[in-house]
Every structure is written in structure tokens, then in C-alpha cells.
N, C-alpha and C positions, 0 to 999 in steps of 0.2 A: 504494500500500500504506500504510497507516493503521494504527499500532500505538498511537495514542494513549489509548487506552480503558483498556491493560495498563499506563499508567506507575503506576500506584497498587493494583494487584492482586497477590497476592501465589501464584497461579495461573494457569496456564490450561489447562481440562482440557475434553478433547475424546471424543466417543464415534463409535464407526463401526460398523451391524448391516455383517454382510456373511455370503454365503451359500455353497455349493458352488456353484463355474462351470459344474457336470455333475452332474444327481442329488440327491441329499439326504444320501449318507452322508460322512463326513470323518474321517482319522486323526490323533488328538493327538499330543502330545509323548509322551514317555514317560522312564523314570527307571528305571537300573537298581537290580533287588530291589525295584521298586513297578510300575511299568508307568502305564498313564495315569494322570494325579491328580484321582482324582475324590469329591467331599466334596459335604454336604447344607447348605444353609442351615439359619438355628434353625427356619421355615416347614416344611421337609423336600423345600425344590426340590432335586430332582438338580441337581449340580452339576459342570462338568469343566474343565481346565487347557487351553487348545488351543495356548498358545504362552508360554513363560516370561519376564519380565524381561531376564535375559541373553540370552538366544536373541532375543528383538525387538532389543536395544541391537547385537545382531550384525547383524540386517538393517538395522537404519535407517542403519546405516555403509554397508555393502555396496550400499545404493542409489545413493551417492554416486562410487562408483569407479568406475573408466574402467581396467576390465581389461587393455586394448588397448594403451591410449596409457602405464597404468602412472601413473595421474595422477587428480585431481577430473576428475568431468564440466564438460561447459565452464561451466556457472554458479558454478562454484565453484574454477575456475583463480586459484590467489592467493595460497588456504586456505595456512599454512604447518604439515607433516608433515613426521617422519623418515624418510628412505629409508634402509633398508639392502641394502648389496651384498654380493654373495659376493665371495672373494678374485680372481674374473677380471673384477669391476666391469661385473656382471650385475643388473639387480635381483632382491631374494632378496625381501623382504616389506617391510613399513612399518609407523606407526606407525598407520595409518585400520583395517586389516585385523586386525593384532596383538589376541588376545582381552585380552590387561589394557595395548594400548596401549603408554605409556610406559616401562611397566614388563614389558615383557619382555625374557625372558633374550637374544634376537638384536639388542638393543639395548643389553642393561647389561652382560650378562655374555660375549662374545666378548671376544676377546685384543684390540681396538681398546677402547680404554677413554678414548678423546678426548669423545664425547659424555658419557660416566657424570662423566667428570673434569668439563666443563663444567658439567651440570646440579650437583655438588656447589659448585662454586663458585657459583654464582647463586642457588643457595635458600640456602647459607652457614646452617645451623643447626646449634647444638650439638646432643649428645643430651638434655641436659637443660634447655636453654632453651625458651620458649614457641613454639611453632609459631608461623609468620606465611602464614597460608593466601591471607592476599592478594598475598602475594610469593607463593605456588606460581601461582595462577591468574594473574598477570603471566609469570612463566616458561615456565607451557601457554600462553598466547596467541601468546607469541614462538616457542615451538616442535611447539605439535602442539594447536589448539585444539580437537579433536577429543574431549579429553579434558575440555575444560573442560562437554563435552555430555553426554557417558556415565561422567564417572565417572574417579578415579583412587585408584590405595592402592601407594606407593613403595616395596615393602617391603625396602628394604638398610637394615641395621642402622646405615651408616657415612652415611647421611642422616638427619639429626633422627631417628635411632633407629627408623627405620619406622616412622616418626609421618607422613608426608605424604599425606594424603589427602583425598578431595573426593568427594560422592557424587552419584548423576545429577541434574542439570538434566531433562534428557529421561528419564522412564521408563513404558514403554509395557508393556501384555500382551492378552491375548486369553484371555476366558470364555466356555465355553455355557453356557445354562440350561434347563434343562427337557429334558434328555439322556435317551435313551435309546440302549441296547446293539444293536448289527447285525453280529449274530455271523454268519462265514464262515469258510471255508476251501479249501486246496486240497492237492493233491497235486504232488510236483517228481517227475517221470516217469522210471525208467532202461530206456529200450526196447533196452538190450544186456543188462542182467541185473537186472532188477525187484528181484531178493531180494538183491544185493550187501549190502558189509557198512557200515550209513549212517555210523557214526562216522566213514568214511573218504571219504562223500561217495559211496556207491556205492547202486543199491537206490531201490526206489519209496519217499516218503518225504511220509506227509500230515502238514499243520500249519490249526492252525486259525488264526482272522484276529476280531480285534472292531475294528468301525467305529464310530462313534457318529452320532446322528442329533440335533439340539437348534438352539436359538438362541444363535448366534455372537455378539458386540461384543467389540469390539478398544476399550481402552483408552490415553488418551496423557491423560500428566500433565508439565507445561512448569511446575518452578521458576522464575518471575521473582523472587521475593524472594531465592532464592541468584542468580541474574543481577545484582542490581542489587546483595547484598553483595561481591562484587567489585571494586568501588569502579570501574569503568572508564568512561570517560566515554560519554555519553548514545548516539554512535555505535555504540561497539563492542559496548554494551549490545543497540542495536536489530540488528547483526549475527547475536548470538548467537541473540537469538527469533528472527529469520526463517531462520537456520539448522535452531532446534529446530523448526516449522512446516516448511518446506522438506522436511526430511526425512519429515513426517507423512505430506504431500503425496504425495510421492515413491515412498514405501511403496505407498500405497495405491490411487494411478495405476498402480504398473507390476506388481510382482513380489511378488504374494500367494501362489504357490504354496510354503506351506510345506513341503512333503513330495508323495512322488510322491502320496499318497491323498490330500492336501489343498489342492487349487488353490482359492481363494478369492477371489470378487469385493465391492465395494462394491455394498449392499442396500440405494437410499436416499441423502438426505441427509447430510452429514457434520453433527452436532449438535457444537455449541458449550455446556456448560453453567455455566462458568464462566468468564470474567464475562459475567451475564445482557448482550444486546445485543451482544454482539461477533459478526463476519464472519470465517472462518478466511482470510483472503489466498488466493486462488489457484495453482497452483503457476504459471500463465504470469507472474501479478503478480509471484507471489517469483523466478521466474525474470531477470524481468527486471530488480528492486530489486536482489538479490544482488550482481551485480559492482560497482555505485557503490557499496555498504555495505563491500563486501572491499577497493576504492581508497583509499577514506575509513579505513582500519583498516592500512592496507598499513603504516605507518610501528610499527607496534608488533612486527611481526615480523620475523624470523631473513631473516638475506640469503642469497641463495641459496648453498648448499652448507654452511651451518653447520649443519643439522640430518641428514646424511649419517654412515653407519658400513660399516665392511666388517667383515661376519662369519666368522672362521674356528673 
């Protein structure tokens, strides 16, 4: 694996067509009081939303997990995250899965207040002194480098004031173009009494259904100029890209079904557009680089059990 191309770019941005696994039509996201987002180029290409920012930063975590074991998949056994338990020292959630991460309440705000207590002392900022973002991402690396991937915003008042924050490294989404509408529907059948009363779930009850039909690419945008303003040495640096990579990878090998009406494949090549001449790594490459990058980095992180909470 070869990352030398990226030590002077201050990008790296990646595209992927992909198609339905089955068929042509496919169901977006959608957004209550709007329903799909769907908007026109200044051209007047239809345009639509298939997967948001936050909604991909949730999968490309989720690819990572080891539901089973309760842990990273094994290339990435090392990574150091928060585990929290419930009071029978059960795992309850963590910090990989948690949607703002470090910063949720089953981590700051249960009656265990030994982690919150620690990260105040290690980021040590008044509220009105200068934020030191390279002391926060030394602190995410020691305890939840997950964050240093997708993003973080601290918000308790009694840390630098809900000033700490860091925006994604990794931010991926997914567009169609050239969309058109594939209106359907159906009927939920009651064959004990059709005309029951529906507000109460009773009664034949049609609904309609829109699909959409267009050209998919999936988006991924890899900060290395915020990689490299973190000041970490050249190692942990090259951890972090093959991290953000890794999980591209990952994504788009295994688990594209975003929704039951949206199972999606890779259509093609994976395109490289920036920087001109670069090779995406393989995921078997990254698979196999990763744990010498995570051994070579092992010394910056939390020893076992300091990033643990029990929530009551």
C-alpha cells in the first residue's frame, strides 16, 4: 500500500456509479414535512438526494463493527473506543455506534461521571481561552479515534464552553441525476373486516409509493490537509487515511443496501479524481497494512479499560 502520492494533496476524492442489484427503481432518503430531496441543476437536470452526509458517516462506522464479538472487525482490533455498560456490566452501546460519538449523553451525562471528569481534565480549557484543537484530536486519538474520522462538537458548557469541535475528515453522500418519478402503490388488506375503523389500524387501507429511476454516484471526500493539521507524526497520519479508505472500501464491498427498496451495487470502476494518478488501495491491501499501522500507533492510546462507563 502506497500512500505516497497524498503526502502533498490536500484531498482525496473518490466517485462510485452504482446501480439497483434488482431492477431499475430505488427508494431515497427522505425528510420529514419534505419527503425525498429532490432539486434541479442551473442546466434543469432533475436532480435527487439518495443518501445524506450523516446517514453515510453512520454507515461507514457500522461497517466496521463486529456486532457479535461487540468489538472492531478483526483488521481493526486495537482501534481505541469507549465502551459503555449498563449497571449489570453488560455492554449497552459505545462510542463507534453512538450518532455524535463522544459526545453522547450515555457517555457524559449518566450518574458515572469518571470519563466526563477525565476528558475535562485532558482538554483543560477555560471558557474563554483559545481553543487548542490539536490537544482535542491528541485526546480523540487516545480515546475514541473514530471521531477524529467523522467529526466531533462537545457541547457541555463546563468544556471550553462548547467550543470543542472538529469537522469530518471523511464525508461521503450519494446523488442521482437525470431522475425520474415511478409512482406505485398498494393496499394493507383486512380480510376480517375491510371497512374497520383505519385510525385504529383496522379496514382495507391503500397508500401510494414513489420510486425513483436515474443515475446513482456515491461520493467520498478524505480531508488530508485536516489529517496532516493535527500535527501527528507521519505514522498515525498514514493510519488515519487508510482508515478513511478502509472504510470506503468496506462500504462499498459489503453492505449497500440502504433501505428495504434500495439495495445497491458497484456499477464499474471505483474513479479516483483527485489527485490525478492515484490507485484507491485495495480493501485486501488495506486489510492487510491496517494492523502494522494500529501497532505502530498502539502507544498513543488509552490502556485498556480507561475509556469504559457504566450507565445508569
Amino acid at each position: 500500500m502506497n500512500l505516497t502520492l497524498l503526502a502533498n494533496e490536500s484531498r482525496l476524492l473518490v466517485e462510485a456509479r452504482l446501480k439497483p442489484i434488482q431492477g431499475s427503481r430505488f427508494q431515497p432518503t427522505g425528510f420529514p414535512d419534505l419527503g425525498p430531496a429532490t432539486y434541479s441543476l442551473p442546466d434543469g437536470t432533475p436532480m435527487l438526494l439518495v443518501e445524506s452526509a450523516q446517514s453515510m458517516a453512520n454507515r461507514l462506522e457500522t461497517v466496521c463493527w463486529d456486532t457479535i464479538a461487540n468489538n472492531w472487525i478483526e483488521p481493526l482490533k486495537g482501534l481505541p473506543f469507549v465502551q459503555v455498560k449498563d449497571k449489570a456490566g453488560k455492554p449497552l452501546t459505545n462510542s463507534v455506534l453512538e450518532a455524535h460519538r463522544l459526545n453522547s449523553p450515555y457517555i457524559l451525562e449518566g450518574k458515572d461521571k469518571s470519563f466526563a471528569t477525565k476528558l475535562k481534565q485532558e482538554l483543560g480549557t477555560e471558557d474563554t481561552s483559545r481553543v487548542d484543537l490539536r490537544k482535542l484530536a491528541n485526546v480523540l486519538l487516545k480515546y475514541d479515534i473514530n471521531s477524529l474520522i467523522h467529526g466531533i462538537f462537545i457541547a457541555k458548557s463546563d468544556i471550553a464552553g462548547g467550543r470543542m469541535r472538529l469537522p469530518r475528515v471523511l464525508t461521503a453522500f450519494i446523488e442521482a441525476k437525470k431522475v425520474t418519478v415511478a409512482s406505485s402503490g398498494g393496499v394493507k388488506n383486512d380480510h376480517v373486516n375491510p371497512s374497520g375503523e383505519a385510525a385504529k389500524g383496522f379496514g382495507n387501507v391503500p397508500f401510494h409509493r414513489d420510486e425513483f429511476c436515474g443515475e446513482i454516484i456515491a461520493y467520498f471526500n478524505v480531508d488530508l490537509a485536516q489529517i496532516r493539521g493535527y500535527g501527528f507524526e507521519p505514522k498515525v497520519a498514514d493510519l488515519l487515511v487508510a482508515l478513511s479508505i478502509f472504510k470506503i472500501q468496506k462500504l462499498l464491498a459489503g453492505n449497500c443496501r440502504l433501505r428495504t427498496a434500495c439495495d445497491l451495487v458497484v456499477d464499474g470502476a471505483l474513479t479516483v479524481t483527485r489527485p490525478e494518478g492515484f490507485t484507491l488501495p485495495s480493501l485486501k491491501d488495506l486489510e492487510t497494512a491496517l494492523p502494522g499501522l494500529i501497532a505502530a500507533a498502539k502507544k498513543n492510546f488509552s490502556a485498556d479499560g480507561d475509556g469504559e462507563v457504566t450507565f445508569e
